[in-house]
N, C-alpha and C positions, 0 to 999 in steps of 0.2 A: 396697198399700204401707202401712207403717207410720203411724201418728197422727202422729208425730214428722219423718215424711221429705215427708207429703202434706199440707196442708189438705181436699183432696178425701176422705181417708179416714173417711167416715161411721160407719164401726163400729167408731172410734176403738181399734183393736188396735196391738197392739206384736208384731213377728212376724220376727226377723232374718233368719232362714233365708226366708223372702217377698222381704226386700227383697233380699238375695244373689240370688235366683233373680231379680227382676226386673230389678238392674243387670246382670246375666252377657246376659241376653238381647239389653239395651238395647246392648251391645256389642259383641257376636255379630257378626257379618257370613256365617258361614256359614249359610244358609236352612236346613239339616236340625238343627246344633246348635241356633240358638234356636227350630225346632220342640221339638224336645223340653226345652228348658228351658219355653217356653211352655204344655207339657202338663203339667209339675214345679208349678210353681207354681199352675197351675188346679187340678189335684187338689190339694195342700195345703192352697188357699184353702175349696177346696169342703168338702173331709171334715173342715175344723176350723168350719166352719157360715159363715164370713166373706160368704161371698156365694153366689147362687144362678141360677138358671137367673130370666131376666125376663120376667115374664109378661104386660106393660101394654104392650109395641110399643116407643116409644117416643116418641107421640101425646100429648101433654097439653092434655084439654080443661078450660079456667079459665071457669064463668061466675058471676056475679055479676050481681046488681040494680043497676039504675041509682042508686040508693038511698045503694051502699055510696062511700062516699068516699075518699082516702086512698088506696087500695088499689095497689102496683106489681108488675106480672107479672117471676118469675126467671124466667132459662131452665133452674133444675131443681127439682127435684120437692122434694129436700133444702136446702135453702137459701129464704134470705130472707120464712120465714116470722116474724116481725118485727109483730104485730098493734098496736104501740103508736101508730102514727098511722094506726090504721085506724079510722073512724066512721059511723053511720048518718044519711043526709040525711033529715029526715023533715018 
């Protein structure tokens, strides 16, 4: 979805014909049409580069030294990187 329609949209695009294809779906009730809307907009998203096949699982291992202070674990990958109250105990 669009920068504007998501906070979640990390690749901060603008893309109307996406977020059409992603409301149509979200309203669907027929299980074959929002197949194929959900195939419409993965291909669109893919072949304009938006996003990709993930290759990390979905596993996030975080370590850090005992050292480091400050420090709060997100729960994603994109977010809450925020080093301003991060510091080293020495």
């Amino acid at each position: 979805m669009s920068a504007g329609k998501s906070a979640q949209s990390v690749s901060r695009h603008t893309d109307a014909i996406l977020d059409d294809l992603f409301d149509r779906q979200a309203r669907s009730i027929n299980p074959l049409v929002r197949k194929r809307l959900v195939h419409q907009f993965e291909t669109r998203g893919a072949n304009a580069g938006l996003f990709g096949p993930e290759f990390c699982g979905g596993d996030r291992t975080v370590v850090h030294h005992r050292r480091i202070k400050g420090w709060e674990l997100h729960p994603s990958h994109f977010t809450g990187f925020d080093f301003v109250d991060v510091w080293l105990d020495e």
